[in-house]
N, C-alpha and C positions, 0 to 999 in steps of 0.2 A: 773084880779088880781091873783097874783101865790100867797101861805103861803106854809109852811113847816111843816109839824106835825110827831110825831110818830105815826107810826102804832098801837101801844100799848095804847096810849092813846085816852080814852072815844069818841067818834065820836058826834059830834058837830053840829047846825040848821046853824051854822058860817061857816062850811068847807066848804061848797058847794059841789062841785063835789069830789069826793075823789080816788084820784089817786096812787096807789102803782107805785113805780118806780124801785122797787129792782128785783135781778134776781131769788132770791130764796122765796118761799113763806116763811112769817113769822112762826115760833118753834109758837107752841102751840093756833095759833090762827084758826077758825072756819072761812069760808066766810062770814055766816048771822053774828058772831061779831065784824069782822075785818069793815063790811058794806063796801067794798070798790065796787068803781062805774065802775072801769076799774084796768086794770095791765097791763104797758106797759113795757112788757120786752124791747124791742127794744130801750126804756129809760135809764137801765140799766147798769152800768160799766161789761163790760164782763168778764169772770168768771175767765181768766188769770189778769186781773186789780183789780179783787176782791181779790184776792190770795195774787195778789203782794200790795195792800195796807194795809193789815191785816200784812203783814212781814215788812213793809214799812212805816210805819205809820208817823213819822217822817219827810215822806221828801211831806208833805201835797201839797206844790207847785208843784210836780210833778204829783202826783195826779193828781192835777187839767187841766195839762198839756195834761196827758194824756186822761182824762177823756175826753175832750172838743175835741181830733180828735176823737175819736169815736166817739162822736157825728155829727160828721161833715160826717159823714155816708152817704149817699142818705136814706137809712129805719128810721135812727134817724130823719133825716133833717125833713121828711115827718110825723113822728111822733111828733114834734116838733109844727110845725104849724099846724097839726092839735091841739093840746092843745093852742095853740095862741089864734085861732076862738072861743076856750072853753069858755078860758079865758073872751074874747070879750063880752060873755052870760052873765059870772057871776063868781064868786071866784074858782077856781080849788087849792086844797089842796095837795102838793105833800107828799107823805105817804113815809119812808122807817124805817126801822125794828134797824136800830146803835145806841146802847147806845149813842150814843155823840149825844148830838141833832146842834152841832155847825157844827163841820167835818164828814160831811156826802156828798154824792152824791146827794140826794136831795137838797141840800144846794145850791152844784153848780151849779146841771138842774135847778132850780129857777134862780140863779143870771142869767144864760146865756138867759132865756125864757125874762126875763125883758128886758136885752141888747138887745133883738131884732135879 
C-alpha cells in the first residue's frame, strides 16, 4: 500500500517505510527529524521538470505528462519495482517537501506505483 505525506509533517507508527522522492533535500530539515528510511532520487522529477513546473504551474496535465516518461526511465522503472516489493511487506509512505499536498510528484509517483 503506497500514502502520500509531507515531509514536514510529524512522522507517524502508520507511515511505514518513509520514503522521500524529491530531488532536493528538504530547507531546514535534520535526517534524525525528517526520520526518512530511504531517498530515491532516481524517483524524482528532474531538475529541468522541477524548474519548468514552478514556472508552469498551471499546465498540471503536462506535468504529469512529462513526469510519467521519466519515469519510464530504465533507473526509474527499476526503482519503481523495487518499492512495489516494499510495498508487498507493508505501507511505504511517499515523502515530498510542496506546499500543495494535492499537486505534487508524490502524488503522481503514487497514482502510477498503484496502476501497476
Amino acid at each position: 500500500m503506497f500514502a502520500v505525506k509531507r515531509v514536514y509533517d510529524p512522522p507517524s507508527a502508520q507511515d511505514g517505510a518513509r520514503i522521500l522522492v524529491d530531488r532536493l533535500w528538504p530547507r531546514g530539515l535534520t535526517k534524525e527529524g525528517a526520520a526518512i528510511d530511504d531517498w530515491i532520487k532516481a524517483l524524482a522529477p528532474s531538475n529541468e521538470l522541477r524548474k519548468w513546473v514552478h514556472a508552469h504551474f498551471e499546465e498540471w496535465d503536462e506535468f504529469r505528462a512529462r513526469y510519467a516518461r521519466e519515469l519510464a526511465a530504465p533507473e526509474a522503472q527499476a526503482a519503481m519495482e523495487a518499492l512495489r516489493a516494499r510495498a508487498n511487506a507493508g505501507r511505504v509512505t511517499l515523502l515530498f517537501s510542496s506546499r500543495d499536498t494535492e499537486r505534487n510528484n508524490a502524488t503522481v509517483l503514487a497514482e502510477l506505483l498503484r496502476a501497476g
